[in-house]
C-alpha atoms as one frame of an Amber mdcrd trajectory, in Angstrom:
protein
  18.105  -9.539  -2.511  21.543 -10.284  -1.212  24.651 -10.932  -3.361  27.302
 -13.573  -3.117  31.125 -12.678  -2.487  31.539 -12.522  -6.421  28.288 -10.111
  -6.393  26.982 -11.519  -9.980  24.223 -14.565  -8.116  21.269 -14.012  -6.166
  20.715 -15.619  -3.417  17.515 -15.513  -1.392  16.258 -17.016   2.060  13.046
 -18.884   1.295  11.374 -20.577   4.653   9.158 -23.785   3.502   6.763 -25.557
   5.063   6.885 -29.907   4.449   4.035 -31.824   6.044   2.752 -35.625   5.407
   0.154 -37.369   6.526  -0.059 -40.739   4.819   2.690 -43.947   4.154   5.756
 -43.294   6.137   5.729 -39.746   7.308   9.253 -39.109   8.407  10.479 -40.777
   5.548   8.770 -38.914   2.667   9.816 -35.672   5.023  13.826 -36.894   4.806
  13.156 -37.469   1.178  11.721 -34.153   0.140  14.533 -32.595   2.131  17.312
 -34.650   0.408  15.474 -33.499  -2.854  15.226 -30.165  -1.999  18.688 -29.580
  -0.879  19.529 -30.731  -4.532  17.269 -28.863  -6.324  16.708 -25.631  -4.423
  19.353 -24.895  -2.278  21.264 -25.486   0.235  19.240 -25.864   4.038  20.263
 -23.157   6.048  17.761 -24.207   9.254  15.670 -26.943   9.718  13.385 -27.253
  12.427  11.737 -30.027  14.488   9.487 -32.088  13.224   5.659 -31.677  14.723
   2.709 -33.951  14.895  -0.113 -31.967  14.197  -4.197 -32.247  14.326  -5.449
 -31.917  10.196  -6.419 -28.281   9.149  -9.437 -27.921   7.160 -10.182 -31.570
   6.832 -10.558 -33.228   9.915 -11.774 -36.514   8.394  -7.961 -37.778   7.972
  -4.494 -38.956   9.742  -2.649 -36.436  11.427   0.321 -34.598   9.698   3.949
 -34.539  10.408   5.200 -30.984   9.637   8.724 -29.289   9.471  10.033 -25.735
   8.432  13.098 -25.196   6.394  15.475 -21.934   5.739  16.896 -22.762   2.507
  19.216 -20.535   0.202  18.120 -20.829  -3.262  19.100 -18.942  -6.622  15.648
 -19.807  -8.345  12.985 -17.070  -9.075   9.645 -17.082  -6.991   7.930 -18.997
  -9.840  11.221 -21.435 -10.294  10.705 -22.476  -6.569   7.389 -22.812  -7.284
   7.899 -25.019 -10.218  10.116 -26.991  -8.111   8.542 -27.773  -5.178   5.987
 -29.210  -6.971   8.381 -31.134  -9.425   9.383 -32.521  -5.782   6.009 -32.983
  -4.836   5.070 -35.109  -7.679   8.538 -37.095  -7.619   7.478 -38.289  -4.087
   4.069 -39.480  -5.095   2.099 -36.334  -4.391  -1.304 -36.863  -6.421  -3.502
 -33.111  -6.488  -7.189 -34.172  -6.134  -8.931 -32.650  -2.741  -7.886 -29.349
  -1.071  -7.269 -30.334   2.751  -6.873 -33.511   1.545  -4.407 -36.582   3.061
  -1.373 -36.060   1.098   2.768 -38.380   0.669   4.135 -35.211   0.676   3.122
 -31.463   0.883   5.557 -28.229   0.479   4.725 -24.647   0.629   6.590 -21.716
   0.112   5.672 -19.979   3.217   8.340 -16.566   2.952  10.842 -15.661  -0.147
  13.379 -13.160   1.904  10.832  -9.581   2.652   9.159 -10.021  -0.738   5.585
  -9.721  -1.544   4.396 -11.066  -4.366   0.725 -12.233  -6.038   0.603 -13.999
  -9.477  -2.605 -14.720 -10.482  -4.279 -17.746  -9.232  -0.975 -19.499  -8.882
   1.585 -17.916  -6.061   0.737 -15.527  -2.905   4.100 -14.787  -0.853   3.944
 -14.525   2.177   1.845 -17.296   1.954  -1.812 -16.309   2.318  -2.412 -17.957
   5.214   0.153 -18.785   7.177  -0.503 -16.311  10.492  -3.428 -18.244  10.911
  -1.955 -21.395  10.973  -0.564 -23.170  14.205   0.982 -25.652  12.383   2.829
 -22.964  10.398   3.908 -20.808  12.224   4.965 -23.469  15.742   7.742 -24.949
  13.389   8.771 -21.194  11.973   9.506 -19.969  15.347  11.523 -22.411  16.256
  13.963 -21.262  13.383  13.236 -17.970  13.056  10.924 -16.507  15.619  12.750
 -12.737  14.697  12.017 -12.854  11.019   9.410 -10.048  10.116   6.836 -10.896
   8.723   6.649  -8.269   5.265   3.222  -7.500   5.101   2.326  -7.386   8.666
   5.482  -5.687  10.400   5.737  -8.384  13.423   7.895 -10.835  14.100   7.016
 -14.647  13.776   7.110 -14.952  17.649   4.532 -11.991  17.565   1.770 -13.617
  15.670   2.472 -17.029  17.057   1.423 -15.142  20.471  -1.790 -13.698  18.938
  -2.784 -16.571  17.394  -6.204 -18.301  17.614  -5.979 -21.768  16.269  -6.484
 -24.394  19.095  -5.452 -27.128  17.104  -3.050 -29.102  18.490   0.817 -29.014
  17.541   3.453 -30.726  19.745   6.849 -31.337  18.917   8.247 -35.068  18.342
């Protein structure tokens, strides 16, 4: 963890991951960053926004997706808690995993920590170096960041990577 100039707040780099695939993409995209920027912390790095093929559930629109590098204060579980305070403030109804969602954002890396709570939070998250549509936008904005569990770079596994779905800039 890294200090601030007056050393007594924490400040941490988490990279997030927004995607949307129903109602008006881009918008519920600006609005989860507008909300996030006043309720997590301020957006270091954002990159470009990517039109990408559903993961898991093929049966369903195609997602917009962005990453974010955002400085927050909160706790791993207060981002948590947060994001999907966001999530719910746009709309965002839980009912089918893969499913078409208004809004979706995951906490992807919280600065080189590791962490597992139960059932509820895995950072990095579990899955993201087998994800194209994770880790296309994350390279972008920080293709040198290491990933803590692995050892490489973004850029790395990006270049290792087997998912063929398609991800294409906008």
């Amino acid at each position: 963890m890294k200090k601030t100039a007056n050393m007594h707040l924490d400040i941490n780099r988490t990279y997030l991951l927004l995607g949307s695939n129903l109602g008006d993409r881009e918008l519920y995209l600006e609005r989860a960053i507008q909300l996030i920027s006043e309720k997590v912390g301020v957006v270091i790095v954002k990159s470009s926004v990517y039109e990408t093929e559903p993961w898991g559930n093929a049966n369903q629109p195609g997602f917009l997706n962005l990453a974010l590098g955002v400085d927050t204060q909160l706790s791993p579980l207060g981002l948590l808690q947060t994001v999907l305070e966001i999530e719910k403030t746009l709309g965002r109804i839980r009912h089918e995993k893969w499913g078409s969602r208004l809004i979706d954002i995951d906490i992807i890396l919280y600065g080189d920590e590791i962490i597992t709570i139960d059932n509820q939070l895995q950072i990095p998250h579990a899955e993201m170096q087998n994800r194209k549509f994770v880790l296309e936008p994350l390279t972008e904005i920080a293709p040198n960041l290491i990933h803590p569990v692995f050892g490489k770079t973004i850029r790395e596994i990006l270049t290792t990577l087997t998912d063929s779905l398609s991800v294409s800039k906008r």
